[in-house]
One Martini backbone bead per residue (centre of mass of N, CA, C, O) as a GRO file, in nm:
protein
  420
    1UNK     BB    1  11.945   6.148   6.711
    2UNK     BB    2  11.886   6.370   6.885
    3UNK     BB    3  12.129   6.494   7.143
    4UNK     BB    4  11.877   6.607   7.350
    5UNK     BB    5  11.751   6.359   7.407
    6UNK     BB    6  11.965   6.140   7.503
    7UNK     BB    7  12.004   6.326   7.765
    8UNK     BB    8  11.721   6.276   7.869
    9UNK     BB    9  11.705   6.047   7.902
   10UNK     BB   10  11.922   5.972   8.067
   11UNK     BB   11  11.849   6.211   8.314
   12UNK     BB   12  11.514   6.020   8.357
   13UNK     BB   13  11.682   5.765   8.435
   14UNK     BB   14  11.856   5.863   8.720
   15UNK     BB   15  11.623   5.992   8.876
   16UNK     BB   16  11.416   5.739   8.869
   17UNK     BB   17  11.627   5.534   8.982
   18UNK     BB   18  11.683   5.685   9.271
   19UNK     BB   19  11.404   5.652   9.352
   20UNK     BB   20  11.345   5.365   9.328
   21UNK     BB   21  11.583   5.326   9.510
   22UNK     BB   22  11.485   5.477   9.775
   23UNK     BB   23  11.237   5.293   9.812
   24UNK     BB   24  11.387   5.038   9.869
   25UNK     BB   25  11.557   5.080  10.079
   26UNK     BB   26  11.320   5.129  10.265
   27UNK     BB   27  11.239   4.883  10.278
   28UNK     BB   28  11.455   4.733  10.383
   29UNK     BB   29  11.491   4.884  10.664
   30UNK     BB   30  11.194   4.802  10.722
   31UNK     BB   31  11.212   4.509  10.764
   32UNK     BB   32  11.505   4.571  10.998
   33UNK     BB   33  11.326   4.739  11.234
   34UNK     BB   34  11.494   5.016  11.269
   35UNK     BB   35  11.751   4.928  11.348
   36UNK     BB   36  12.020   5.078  11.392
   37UNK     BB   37  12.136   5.147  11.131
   38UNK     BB   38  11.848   5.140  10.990
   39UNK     BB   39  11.751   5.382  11.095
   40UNK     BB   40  11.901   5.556  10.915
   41UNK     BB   41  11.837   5.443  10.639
   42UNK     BB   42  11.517   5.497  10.661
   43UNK     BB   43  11.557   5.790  10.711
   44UNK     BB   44  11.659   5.855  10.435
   45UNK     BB   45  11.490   5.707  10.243
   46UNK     BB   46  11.226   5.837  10.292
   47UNK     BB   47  11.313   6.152  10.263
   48UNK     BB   48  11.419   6.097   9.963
   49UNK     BB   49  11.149   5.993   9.853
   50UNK     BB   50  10.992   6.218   9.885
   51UNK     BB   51  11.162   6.439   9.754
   52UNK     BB   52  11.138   6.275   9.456
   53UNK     BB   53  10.820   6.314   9.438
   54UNK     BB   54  10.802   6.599   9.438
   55UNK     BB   55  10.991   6.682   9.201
   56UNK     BB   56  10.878   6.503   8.986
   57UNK     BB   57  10.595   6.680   9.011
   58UNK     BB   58  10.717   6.959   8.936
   59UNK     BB   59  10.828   6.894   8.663
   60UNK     BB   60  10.584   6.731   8.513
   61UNK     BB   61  10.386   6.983   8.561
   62UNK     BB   62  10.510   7.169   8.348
   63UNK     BB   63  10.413   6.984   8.090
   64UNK     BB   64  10.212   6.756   8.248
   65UNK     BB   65   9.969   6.509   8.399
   66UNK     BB   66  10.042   6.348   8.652
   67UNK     BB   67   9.952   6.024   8.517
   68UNK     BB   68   9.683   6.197   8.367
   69UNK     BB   69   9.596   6.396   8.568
   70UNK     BB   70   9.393   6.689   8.586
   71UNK     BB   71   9.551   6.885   8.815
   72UNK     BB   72   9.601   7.163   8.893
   73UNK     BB   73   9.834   7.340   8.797
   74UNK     BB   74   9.902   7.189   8.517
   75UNK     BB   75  10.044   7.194   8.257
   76UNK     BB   76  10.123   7.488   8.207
   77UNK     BB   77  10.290   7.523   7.905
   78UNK     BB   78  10.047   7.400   7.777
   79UNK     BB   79   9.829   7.640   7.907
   80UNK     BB   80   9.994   7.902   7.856
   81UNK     BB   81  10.118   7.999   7.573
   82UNK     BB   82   9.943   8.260   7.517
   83UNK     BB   83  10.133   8.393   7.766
   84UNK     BB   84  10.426   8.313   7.704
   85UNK     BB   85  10.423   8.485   7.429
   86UNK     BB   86  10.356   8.732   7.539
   87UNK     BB   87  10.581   8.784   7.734
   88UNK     BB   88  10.814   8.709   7.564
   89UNK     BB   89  10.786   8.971   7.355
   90UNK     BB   90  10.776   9.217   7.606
   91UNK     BB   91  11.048   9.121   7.699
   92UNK     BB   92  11.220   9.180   7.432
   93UNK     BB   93  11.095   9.473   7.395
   94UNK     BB   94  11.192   9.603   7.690
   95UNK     BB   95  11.477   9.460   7.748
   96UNK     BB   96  11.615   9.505   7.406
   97UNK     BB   97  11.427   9.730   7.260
   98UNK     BB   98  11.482   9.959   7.364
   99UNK     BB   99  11.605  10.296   7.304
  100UNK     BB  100  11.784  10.332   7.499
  101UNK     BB  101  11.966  10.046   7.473
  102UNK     BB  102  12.029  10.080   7.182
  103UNK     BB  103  12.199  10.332   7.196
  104UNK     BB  104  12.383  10.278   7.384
  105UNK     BB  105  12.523  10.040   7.228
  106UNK     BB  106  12.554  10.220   6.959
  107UNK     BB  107  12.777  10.409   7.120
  108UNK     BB  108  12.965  10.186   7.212
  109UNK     BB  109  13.052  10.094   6.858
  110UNK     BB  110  13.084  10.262   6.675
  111UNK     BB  111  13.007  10.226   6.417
  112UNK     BB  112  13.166  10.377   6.187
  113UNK     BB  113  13.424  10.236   6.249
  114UNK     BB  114  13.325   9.935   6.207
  115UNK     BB  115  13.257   9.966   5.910
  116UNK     BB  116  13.554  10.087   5.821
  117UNK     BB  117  13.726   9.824   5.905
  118UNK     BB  118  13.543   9.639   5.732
  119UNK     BB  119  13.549   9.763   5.454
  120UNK     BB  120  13.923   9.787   5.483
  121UNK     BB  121  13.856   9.472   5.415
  122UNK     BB  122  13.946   9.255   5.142
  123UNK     BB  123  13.734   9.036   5.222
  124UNK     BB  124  13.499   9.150   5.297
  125UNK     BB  125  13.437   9.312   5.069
  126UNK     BB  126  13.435   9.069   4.852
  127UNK     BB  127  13.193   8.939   5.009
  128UNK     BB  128  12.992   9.146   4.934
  129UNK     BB  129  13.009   9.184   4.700
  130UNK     BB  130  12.942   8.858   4.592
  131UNK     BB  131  12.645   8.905   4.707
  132UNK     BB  132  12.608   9.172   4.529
  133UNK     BB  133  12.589   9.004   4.247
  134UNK     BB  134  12.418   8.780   4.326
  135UNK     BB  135  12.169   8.933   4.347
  136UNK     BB  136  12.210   9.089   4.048
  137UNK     BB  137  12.169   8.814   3.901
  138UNK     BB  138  11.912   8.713   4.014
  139UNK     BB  139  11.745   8.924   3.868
  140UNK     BB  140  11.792   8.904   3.632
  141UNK     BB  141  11.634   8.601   3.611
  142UNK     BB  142  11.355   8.731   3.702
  143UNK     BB  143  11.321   8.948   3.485
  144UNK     BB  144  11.331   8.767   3.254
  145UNK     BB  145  11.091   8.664   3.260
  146UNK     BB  146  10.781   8.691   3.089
  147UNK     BB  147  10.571   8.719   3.347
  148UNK     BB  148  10.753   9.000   3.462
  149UNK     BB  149  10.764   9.156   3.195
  150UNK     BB  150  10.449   9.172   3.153
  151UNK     BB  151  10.423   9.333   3.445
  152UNK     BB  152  10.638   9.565   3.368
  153UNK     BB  153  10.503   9.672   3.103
  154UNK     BB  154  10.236   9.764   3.212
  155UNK     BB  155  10.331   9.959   3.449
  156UNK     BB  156  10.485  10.124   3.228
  157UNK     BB  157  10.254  10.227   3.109
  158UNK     BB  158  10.069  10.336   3.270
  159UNK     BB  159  10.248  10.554   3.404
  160UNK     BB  160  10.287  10.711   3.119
  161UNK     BB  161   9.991  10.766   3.091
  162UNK     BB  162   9.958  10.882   3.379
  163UNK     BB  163  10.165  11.096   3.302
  164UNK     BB  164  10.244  11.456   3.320
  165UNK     BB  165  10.418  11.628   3.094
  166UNK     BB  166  10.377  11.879   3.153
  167UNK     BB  167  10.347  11.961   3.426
  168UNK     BB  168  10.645  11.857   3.471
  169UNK     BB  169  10.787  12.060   3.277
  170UNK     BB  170  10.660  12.330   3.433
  171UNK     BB  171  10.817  12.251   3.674
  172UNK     BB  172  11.116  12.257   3.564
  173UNK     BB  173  11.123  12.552   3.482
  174UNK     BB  174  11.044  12.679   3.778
  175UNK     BB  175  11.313  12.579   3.899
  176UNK     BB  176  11.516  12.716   3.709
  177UNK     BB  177  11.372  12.992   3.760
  178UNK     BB  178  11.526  12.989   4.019
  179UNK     BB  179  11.764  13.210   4.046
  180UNK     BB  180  11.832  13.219   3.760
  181UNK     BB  181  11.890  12.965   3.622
  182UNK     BB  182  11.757  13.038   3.333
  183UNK     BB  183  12.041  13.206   3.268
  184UNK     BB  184  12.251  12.948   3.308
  185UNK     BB  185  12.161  12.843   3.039
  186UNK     BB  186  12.208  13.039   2.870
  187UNK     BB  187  12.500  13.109   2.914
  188UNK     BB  188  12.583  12.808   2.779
  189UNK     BB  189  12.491  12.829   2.533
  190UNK     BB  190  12.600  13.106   2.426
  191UNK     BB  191  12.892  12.997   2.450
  192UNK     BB  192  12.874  12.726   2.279
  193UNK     BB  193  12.839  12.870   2.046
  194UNK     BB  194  13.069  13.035   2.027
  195UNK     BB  195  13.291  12.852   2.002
  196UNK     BB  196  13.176  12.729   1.745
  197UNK     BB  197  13.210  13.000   1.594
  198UNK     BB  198  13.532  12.990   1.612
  199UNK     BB  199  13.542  12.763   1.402
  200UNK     BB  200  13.660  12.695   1.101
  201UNK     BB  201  13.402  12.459   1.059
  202UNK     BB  202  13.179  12.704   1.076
  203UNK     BB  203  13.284  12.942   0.902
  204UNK     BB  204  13.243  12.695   0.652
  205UNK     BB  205  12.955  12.683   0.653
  206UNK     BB  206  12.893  12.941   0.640
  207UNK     BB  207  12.961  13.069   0.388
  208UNK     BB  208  12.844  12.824   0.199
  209UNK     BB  209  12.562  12.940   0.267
  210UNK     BB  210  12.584  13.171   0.152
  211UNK     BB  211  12.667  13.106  -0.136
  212UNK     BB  212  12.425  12.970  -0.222
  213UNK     BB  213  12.205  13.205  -0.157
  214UNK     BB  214  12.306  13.378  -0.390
  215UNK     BB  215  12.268  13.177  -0.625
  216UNK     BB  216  11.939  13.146  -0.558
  217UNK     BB  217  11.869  13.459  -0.495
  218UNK     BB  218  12.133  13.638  -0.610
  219UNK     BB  219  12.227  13.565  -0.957
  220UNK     BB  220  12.362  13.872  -1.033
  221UNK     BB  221  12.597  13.884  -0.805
  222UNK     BB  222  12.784  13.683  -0.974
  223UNK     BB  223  12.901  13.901  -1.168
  224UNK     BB  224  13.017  14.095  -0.914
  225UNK     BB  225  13.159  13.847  -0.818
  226UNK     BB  226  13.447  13.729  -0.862
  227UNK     BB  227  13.546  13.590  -0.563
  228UNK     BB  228  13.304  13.421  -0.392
  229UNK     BB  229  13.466  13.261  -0.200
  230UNK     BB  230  13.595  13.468  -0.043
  231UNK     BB  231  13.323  13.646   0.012
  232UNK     BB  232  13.218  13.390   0.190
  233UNK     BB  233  13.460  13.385   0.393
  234UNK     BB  234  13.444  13.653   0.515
  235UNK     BB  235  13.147  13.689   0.607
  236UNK     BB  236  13.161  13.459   0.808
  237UNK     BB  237  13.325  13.571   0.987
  238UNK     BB  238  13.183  13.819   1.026
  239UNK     BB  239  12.915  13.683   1.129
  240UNK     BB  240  13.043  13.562   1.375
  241UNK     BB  241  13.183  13.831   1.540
  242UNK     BB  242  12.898  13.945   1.572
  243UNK     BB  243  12.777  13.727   1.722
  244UNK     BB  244  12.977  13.708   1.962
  245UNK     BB  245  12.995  14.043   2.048
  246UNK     BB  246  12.656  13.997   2.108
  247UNK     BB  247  12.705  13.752   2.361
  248UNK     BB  248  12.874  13.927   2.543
  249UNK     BB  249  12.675  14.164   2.562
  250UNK     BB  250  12.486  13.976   2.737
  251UNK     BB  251  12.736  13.860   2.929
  252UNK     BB  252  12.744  14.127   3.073
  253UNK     BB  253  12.455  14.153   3.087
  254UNK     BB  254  12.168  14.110   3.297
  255UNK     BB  255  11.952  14.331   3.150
  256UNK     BB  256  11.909  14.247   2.890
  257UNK     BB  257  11.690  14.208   2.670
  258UNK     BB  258  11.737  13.868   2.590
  259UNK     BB  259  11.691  13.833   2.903
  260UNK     BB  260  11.367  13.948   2.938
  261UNK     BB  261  11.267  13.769   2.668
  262UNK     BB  262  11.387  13.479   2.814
  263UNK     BB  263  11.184  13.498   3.057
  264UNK     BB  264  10.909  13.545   2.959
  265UNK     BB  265  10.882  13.299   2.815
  266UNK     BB  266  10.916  13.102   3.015
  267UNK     BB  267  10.696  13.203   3.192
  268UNK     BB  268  10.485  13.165   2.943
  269UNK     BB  269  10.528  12.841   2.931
  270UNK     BB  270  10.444  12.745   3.222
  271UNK     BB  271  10.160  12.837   3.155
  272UNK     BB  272  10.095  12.686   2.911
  273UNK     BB  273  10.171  12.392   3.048
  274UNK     BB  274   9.890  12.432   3.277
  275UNK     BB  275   9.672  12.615   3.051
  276UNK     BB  276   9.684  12.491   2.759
  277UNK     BB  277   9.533  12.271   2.591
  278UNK     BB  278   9.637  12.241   2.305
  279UNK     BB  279   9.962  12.206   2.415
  280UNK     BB  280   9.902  11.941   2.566
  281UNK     BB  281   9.762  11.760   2.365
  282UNK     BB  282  10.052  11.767   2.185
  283UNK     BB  283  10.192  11.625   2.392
  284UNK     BB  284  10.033  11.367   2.452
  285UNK     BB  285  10.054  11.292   2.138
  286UNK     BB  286  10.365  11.245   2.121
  287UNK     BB  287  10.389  11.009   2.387
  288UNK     BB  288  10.230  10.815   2.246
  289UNK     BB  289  10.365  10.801   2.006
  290UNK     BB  290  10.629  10.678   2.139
  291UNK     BB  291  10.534  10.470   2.290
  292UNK     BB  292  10.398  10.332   2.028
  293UNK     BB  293  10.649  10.304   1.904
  294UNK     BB  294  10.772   9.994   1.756
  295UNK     BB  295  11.067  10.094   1.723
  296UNK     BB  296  11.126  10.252   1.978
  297UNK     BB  297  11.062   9.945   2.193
  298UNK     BB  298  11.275   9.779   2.040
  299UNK     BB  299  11.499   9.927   2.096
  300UNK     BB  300  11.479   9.940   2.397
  301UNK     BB  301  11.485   9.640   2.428
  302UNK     BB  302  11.754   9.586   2.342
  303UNK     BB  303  11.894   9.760   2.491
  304UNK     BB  304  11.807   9.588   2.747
  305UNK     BB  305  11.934   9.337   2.688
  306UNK     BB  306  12.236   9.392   2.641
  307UNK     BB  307  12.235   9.439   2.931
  308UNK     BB  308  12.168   9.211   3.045
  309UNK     BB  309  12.399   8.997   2.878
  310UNK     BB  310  12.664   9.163   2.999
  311UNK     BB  311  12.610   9.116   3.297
  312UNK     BB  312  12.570   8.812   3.317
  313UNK     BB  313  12.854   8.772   3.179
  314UNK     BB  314  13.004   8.945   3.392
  315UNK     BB  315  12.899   8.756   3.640
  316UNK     BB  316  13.029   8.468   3.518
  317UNK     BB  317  13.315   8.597   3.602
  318UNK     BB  318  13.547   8.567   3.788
  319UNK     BB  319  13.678   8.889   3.679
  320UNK     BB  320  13.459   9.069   3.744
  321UNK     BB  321  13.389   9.410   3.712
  322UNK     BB  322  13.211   9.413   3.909
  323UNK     BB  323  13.308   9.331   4.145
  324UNK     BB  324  13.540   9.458   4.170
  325UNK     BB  325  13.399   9.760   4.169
  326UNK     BB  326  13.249   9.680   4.457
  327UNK     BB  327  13.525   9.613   4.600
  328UNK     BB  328  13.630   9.920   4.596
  329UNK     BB  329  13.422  10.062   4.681
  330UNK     BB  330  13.407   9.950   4.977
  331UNK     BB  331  13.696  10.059   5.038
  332UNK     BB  332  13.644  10.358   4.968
  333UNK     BB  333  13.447  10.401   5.184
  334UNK     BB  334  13.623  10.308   5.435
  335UNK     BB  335  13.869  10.489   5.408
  336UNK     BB  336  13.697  10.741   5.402
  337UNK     BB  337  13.564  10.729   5.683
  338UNK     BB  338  13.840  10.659   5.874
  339UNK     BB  339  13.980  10.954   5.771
  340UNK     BB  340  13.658  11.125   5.848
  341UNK     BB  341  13.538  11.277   6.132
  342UNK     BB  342  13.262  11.410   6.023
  343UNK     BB  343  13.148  11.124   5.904
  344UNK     BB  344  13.154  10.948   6.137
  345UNK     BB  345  12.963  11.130   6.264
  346UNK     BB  346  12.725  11.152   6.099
  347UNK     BB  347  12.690  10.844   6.076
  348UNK     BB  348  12.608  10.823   6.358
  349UNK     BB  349  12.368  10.984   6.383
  350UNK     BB  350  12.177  10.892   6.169
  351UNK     BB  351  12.152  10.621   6.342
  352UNK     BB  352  11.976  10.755   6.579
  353UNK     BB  353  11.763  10.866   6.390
  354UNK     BB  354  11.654  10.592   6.324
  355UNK     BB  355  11.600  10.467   6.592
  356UNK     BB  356  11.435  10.707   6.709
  357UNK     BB  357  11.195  10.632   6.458
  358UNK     BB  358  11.168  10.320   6.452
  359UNK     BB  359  11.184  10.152   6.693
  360UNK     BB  360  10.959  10.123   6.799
  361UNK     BB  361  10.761  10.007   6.592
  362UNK     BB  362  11.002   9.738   6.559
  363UNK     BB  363  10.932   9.610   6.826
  364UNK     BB  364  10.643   9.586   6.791
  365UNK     BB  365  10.665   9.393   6.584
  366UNK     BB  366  10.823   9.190   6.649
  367UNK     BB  367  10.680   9.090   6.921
  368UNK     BB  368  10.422   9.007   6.738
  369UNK     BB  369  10.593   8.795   6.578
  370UNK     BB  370  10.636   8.624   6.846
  371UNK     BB  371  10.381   8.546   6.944
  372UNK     BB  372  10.235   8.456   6.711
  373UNK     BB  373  10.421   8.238   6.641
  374UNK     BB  374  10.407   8.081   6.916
  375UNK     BB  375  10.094   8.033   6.879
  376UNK     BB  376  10.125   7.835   6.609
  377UNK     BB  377  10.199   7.621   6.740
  378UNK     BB  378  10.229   7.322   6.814
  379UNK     BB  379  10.175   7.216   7.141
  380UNK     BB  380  10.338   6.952   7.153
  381UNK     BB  381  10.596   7.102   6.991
  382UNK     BB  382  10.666   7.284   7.184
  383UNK     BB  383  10.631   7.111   7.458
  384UNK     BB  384  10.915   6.929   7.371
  385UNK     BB  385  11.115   7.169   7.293
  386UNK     BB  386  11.150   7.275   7.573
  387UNK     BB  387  11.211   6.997   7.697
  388UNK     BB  388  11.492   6.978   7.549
  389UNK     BB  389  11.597   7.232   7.648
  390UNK     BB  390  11.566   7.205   7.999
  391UNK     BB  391  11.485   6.919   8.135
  392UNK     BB  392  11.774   6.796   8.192
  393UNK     BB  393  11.822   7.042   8.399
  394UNK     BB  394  11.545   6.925   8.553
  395UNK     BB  395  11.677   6.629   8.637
  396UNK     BB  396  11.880   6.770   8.868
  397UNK     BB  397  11.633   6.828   9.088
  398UNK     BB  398  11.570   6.518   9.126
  399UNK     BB  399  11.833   6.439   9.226
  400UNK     BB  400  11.858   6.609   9.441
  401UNK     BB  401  11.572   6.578   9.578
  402UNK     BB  402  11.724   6.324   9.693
  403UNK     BB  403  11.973   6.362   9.861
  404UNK     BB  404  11.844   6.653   9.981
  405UNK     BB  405  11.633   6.451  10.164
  406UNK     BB  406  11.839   6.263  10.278
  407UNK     BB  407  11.971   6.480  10.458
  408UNK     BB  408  11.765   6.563  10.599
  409UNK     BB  409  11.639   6.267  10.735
  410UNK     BB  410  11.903   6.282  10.904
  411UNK     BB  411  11.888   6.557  11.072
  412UNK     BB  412  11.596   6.463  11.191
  413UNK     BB  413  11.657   6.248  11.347
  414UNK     BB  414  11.891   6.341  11.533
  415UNK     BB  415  11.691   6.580  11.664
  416UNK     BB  416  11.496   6.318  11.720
  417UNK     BB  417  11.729   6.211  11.946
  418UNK     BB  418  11.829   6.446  12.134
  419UNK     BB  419  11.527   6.490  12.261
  420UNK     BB  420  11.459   6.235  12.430
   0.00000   0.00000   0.00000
């Protein structure tokens, strides 16, 4: 049995014996002619007796109906459920959940601070780990089930059909040429190609293919060209070196010809990708003809299977490497915090602008589903865990009001004594 039932009964035990004790007590007092001590003990028992019904009556009538009589303004609590449910949630929006309440309490707890302690202690920081590897453990066999791939390749297909990579594409050209950033992938590109012209393995491709072009283009020239091959390695040379510092020659003009050729094309692109109908049809064509490629989905899913394997069985191993990894990240994520005063200071600040866009909102929702939640109570059940909650102490004012009646019915008597 709850063991605050047994409390509630022991203590409707005592209270109703002592009514009934004070009844008693006053019968007897009343038998022996109210003489002598007896009159004492009736005006106490009495008064008790009064006082003990006063109060047992006010008690009961917080619950229910006493004795089962509908009297007006009993049963209170039975009776006003759904104003006691909307009082109790507008009290703790309004002094629990106020904003300036939240706001003043998170500026005294210095939550930077303390995210930082806590995350710099290597139990706490394991122990989120812990958690957060069950989360993606769990979501991974959720994942795996048949009937969520079957709905999430749907929801994939669709957003991929319905997805404009033309104008997608046209937006990121327009981007990158934002302040020149697509000169800045221009002189990447080459540089990166000039780095591999100066090597020995470019330039041999260089010669390789020149020496082709000779033999297949101009089989007469091999006649008079006694060494072949030195005269296509050294062409190589010669033709990587030109191009080298014609490379140079560009990244030294920001005005080159080439950047303002190459400058125009894109320009030229990102029309031709939001208003070109044939050049759209054809990425189109190509983006579809991708994603329904037998070839390409399979190895897609193999690619998923084989991460979500990896995944799995590291994470059913004790000395998981992603948790040990997500507990030293959250270790160094406390260190870096600690360290850090004006991370810390961001980060105070950015939760009190969180607090204060969304706290209304917030304690809105809280109250009304504590209302509502308290609305849908079975009302027996409601009013019983109440009395559960509070009866106990509720039986100790119908004990003292049998007391402290009769402490009172003995100081009545004595001043109706003393009157005479």
């Amino acid at each position: 049995m709850d063991n605050r039932k047994q409390i509630l009964r022991r203590n409707k035990t005592i209270a109703t014996g002592m009514m009934i004790g004070a009844a008693i007590l006053f019968v007897i007092a009343r038998t022996q002619k109210g003489t002598g001590v007896w009159e004492w003990v009736a005006a106490f028992a009495e008064a008790a007796m009064v006082g003990a019904l006063a109060d047992w009556f006010a008690v009961v009538a917080l619950f229910k109906h006493p004795l089962g009589v509908p009297i007006p303004h009993t049963a209170i609590i039975k009776n006003k459920k759904d104003a006691i449910a909307g009082n109790l949630a507008n009290f703790i929006r309004d002094k629990f959940l106020d904003t300036e309440t939240l706001l003043r309490k998170l500026r005294e707890q210095n939550a930077a601070e303390r995210l930082a302690s806590y995350l710099m202690s290597s139990n706490n920081a394991d122990g989120i780990a812990t958690g957060l590897t069950r989360i993606l453990s769990d979501s991974l066999g959720f994942i795996s089930d048949d009937r969520v791939q079957k709905v999430l390749g749907s929801v994939v297909k669709e957003r991929i059909d319905t997805f404009d990579l033309s104008s997608a594409a046209g937006t990121l050209l327009d981007t990158l040429r934002n302040d020149n950033r697509h000169q800045k992938v221009l002189d990447e590109v080459l540089n990166r190609f000039a780095v591999w012209l100066a090597t020995p393995e470019a330039q041999t491709s260089l010669a390789n293919a020149i020496d082709t072009m000779i033999k297949q283009d101009y089989p007469l020239l091999t006649v008079f060209i006694q060494n072949r091959e030195q005269f296509s390695q050294g062409a190589g040379e010669k033709i990587a070196r030109k191009i080298n510092a014609y490379i140079q020659e560009v990244n030294n003009d920001p005005d080159h010809t080439l950047r303002q050729k190459f400058d125009n094309s894109v320009t030229d692109m990102i029309g031709r990708l939001r208003s070109d109908t044939l050049l759209r049809e054809k990425i189109e064509a190509i983006k579809l003809e991708a994603v329904n490629n037998p070839s390409l989905s399979e190895y897609v899913n193999s690619l998923g299977n084989n991460l979500k394997n990896w995944l799995s069985n590291d994470l059913k191993q004790p000395n998981s490497k992603i948790h040990r990894n997500s507990a030293e990240m959250l270790s160094g994520i406390g260190r870096t915090l600690a360290h850090n005063r004006e991370l810390k200071e961001s980060f105070n600040q950015h939760l009190e602008k969180l607090v204060i866009t969304y706290a209304d909102t917030a304690r809105t929702t809280i109250a009304r589903h504590i209302s509502e939640t308290v609305k849908t109570w079975e009302t027996d059940e409601y009013v019983n865990e109440i009395e559960l909650s509070i009866g106990s102490d509720l039986q100790f004012i119908r004990m003292n009001g049998t007391l402290v009646g009769g402490i009172i019915g003995l100081l009545l008597h004595s001043v109706s004594l003393l009157l005479k």
